[in-house]
C-alpha positions in Angstrom: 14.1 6.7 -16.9 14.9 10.4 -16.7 11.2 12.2 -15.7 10.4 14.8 -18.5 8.3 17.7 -18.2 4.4 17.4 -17.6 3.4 17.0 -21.2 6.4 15.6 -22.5 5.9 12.7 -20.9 8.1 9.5 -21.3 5.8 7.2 -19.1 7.3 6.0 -16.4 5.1 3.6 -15.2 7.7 0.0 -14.2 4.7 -2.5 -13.9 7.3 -5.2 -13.3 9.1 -3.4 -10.0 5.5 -2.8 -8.6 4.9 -6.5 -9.3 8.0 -7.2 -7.0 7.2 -5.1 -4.0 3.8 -6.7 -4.5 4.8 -10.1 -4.0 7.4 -9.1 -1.6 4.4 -7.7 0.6 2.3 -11.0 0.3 5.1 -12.6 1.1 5.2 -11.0 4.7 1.9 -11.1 5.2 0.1 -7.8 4.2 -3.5 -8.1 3.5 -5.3 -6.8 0.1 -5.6 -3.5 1.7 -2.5 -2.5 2.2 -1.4 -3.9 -1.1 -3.7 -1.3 -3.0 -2.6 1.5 -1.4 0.8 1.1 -1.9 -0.4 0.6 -5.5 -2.5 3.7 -5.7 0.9 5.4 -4.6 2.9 4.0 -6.8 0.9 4.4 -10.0 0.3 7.9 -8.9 4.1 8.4 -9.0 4.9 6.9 -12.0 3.7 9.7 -14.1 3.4 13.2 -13.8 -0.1 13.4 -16.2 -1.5 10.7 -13.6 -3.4 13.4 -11.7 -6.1 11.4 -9.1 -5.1 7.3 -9.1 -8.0 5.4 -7.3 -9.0 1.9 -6.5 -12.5 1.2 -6.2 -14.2 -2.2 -5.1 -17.5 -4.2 -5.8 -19.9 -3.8 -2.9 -21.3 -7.4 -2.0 -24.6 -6.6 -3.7 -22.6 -6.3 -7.1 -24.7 -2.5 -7.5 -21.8 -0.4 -6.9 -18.0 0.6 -6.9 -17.0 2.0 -3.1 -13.8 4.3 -3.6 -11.6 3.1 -1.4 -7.9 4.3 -1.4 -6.9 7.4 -3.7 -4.0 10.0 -4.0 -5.0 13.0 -5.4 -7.9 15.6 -4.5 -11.2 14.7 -2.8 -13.7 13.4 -4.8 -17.7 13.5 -4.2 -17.8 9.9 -6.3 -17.2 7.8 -3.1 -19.9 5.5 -4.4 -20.7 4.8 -8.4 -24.0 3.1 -10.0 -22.5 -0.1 -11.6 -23.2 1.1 -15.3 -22.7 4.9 -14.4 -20.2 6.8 -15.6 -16.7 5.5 -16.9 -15.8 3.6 -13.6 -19.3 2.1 -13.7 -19.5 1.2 -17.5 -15.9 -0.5 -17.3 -18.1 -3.0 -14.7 -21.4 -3.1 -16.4 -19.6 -3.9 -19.7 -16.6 -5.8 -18.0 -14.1 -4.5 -19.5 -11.0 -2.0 -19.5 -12.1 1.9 -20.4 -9.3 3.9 -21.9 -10.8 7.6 -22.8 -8.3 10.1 -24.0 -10.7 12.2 -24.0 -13.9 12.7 -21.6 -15.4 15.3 -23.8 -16.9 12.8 -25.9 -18.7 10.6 -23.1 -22.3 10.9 -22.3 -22.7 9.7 -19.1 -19.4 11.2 -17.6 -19.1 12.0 -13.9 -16.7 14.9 -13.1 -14.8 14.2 -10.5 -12.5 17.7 -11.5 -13.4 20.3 -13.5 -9.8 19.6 -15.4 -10.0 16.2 -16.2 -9.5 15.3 -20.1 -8.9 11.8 -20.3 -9.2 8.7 -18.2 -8.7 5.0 -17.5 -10.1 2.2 -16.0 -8.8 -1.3 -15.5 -10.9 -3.8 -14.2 -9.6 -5.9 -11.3 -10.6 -9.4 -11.9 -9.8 -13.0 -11.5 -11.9 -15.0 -14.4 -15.8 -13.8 -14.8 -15.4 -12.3 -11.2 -14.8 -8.4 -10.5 -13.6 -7.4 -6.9 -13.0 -3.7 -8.8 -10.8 -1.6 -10.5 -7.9 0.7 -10.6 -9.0 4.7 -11.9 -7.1 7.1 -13.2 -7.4 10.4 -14.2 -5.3 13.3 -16.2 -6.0 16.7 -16.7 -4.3 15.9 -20.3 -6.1 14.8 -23.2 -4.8 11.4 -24.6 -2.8 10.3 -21.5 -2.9 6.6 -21.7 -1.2 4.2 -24.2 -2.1 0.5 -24.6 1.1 -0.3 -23.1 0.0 2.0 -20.2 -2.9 0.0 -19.6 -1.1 -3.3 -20.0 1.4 -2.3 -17.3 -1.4 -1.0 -14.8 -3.5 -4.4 -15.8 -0.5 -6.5 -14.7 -1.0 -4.5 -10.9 -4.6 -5.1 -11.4 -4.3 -8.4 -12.1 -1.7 -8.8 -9.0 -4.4 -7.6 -6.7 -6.8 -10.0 -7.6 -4.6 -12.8 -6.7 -4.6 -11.0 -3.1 -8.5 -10.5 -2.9 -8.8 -14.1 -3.8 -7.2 -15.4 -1.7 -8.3 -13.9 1.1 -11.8 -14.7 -0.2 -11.5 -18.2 -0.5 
């Protein structure tokens, strides 16, 4: 795909590359860690409106997300309330949050002055959540459903790493 002008955007997210360099880098060996941060990268590059891409994981007391790879400016959110927030609602509620536009949440926690809209896809295998990929745009309406198909197909890709390494 030809990249487009920020705010033009054709999306150019390619879930099923990632997928392959995923698998490739189970395949030699690389641990969980490493596999979500060459996610976090790759998501962020996908798309110029993808302004901060996070993944944040379940502590072991199930109470709240730990950031704990990112590309994009600091935030002072290293640790979210399960049921705070967007990132902490998507866990409490177990399930996917798609926001085009922040605005219009409650119990939003600014992580940037210029974010507009924002998704969260839960990383899971079954009932269980290890955590979940975040991103943010300083655009209003950034994500499509077939946006958040594409980074639920990385998501989901991760789990299969955390569990097996949990097992």
């Amino acid at each position: 795909m030809i990249a487009t002008p920020r705010g033009h955007g054709i999306e150019m997210l390619n879930a099923t590359e990632m997928l392959k360099e995923l698998q490739e880098m189970r395949d030699n060996g690389f641990l969980s860690d490493a596999l979500m941060r060459h996610a976090v990268k790759q998501i962020k590059r996908a798309d110029s409106r993808f302004d901060w891409v996070g993944v944040y994981l379940v502590n072991r007391e199930e109470t709240e997300l730990w950031l704990h790879n990112y590309v994009g400016k600091p935030t002072e959110h290293a640790h979210i309330p399960i049921g705070e927030g967007v990132c902490g609602t998507a866990v409490a509620e177990k399930a996917n949050q798609n926001i085009p536009d922040i605005s219009k949440i409650k119990n939003y926690l600014a992580c940037s002055p210029h974010v507009q809209s924002e998704l969260v896809v839960l990383i899971r295998a079954g009932d269980e959540i290890y955590g979940q990929i975040d991103i943010d745009s300083d655009e209003l309406n950034s994500f499509s459903a077939d946006t958040e198909a594409q980074v639920q197909a990385v998501a989901d890709k991760l789990a299969e790493q955390i569990a097996a390494e949990r097992r």
